[in-house]
C-alpha positions as CSV (number, residue, x, y, z in Angstrom):
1,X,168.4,165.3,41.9
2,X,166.1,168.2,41.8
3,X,162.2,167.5,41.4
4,X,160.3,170.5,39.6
5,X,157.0,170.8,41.0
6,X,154.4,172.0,39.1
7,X,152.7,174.9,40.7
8,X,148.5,174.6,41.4
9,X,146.3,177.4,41.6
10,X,143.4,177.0,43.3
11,X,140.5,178.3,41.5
12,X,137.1,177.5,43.4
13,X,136.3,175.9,46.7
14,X,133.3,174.5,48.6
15,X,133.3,173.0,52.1
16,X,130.8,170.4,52.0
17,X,128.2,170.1,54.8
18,X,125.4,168.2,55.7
19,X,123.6,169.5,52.5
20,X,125.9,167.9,49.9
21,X,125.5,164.0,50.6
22,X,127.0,161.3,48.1
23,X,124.9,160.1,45.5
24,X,126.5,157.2,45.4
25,X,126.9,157.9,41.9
26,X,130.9,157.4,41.7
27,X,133.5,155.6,44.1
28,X,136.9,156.2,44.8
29,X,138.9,153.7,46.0
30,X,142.9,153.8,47.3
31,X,143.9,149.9,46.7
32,X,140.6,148.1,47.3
33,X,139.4,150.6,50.2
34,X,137.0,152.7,49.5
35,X,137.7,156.4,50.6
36,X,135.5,157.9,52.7
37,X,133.5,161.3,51.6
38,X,136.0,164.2,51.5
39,X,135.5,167.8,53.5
40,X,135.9,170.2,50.7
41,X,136.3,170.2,47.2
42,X,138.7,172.6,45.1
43,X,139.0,173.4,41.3
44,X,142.9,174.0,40.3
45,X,145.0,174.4,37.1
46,X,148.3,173.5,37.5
47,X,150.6,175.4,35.6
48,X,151.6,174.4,31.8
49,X,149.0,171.8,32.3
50,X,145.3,171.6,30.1
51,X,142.3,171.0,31.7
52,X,140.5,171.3,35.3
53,X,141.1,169.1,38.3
54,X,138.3,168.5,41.0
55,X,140.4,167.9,44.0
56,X,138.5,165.9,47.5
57,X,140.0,167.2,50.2
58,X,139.9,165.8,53.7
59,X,139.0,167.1,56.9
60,X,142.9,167.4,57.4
61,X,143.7,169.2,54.4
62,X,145.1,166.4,52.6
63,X,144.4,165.5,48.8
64,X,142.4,162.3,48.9
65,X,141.8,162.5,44.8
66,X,141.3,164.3,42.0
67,X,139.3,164.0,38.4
68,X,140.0,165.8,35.8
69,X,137.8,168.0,33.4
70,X,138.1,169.9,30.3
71,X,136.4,172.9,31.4
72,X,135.7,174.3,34.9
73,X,132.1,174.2,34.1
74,X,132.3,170.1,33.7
75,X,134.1,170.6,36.8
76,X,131.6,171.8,38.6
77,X,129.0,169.7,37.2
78,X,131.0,166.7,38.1
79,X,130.9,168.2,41.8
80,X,127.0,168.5,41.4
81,X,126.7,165.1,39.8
82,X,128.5,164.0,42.7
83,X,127.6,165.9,46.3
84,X,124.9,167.5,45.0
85,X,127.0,171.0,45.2
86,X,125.3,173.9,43.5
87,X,127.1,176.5,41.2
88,X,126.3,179.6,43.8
89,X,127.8,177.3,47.0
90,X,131.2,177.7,45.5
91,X,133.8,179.9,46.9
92,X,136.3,182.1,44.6
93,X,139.5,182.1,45.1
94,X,141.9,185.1,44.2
């Protein structure tokens, strides 16, 4: 059996550094452990999909979780809310 994928585009990035602590505001858990801070965040759209996903990202590369947003600006808010990540730290991606 074939599995379609559905293709992400990464919109935004930001490594986080020392800078962007949690606030402690929101936890994410796999199971009943809690995951630890993640490296970088991304904004992607994934194709024939609504909506905005804030993806944590550890220092591996791997996908530790993702929210998802309406708009890329609640996105980032979210990201701000979160790590304390300004608009103008944000990286575009083309």
């Amino acid at each position: 059996m074939k599995r379609f994928i559905n293709p992400k585009t990464i919109l935004s990035k930001v490594r986080l550094g020392p800078a962007h602590k949690p606030t402690g505001r929101t936890r994410h858990y796999l199971g009943d452990q809690e995951l630890a801070p993640p490296s970088e965040l991304q904004v992607v759209t994934y194709a024939e999909e609504p909506g905005y996903y804030l993806l944590y990202i550890d220092a591996d590369g791997r996908e530790l979780t993702d929210t998802y947003h309406d708009s890329l600006e609640i996105a980032l808010q979210q990201a701000e809310w979160e790590f304390q990540v300004k608009q103008h730290e944000w990286e575009a991606v083309t």
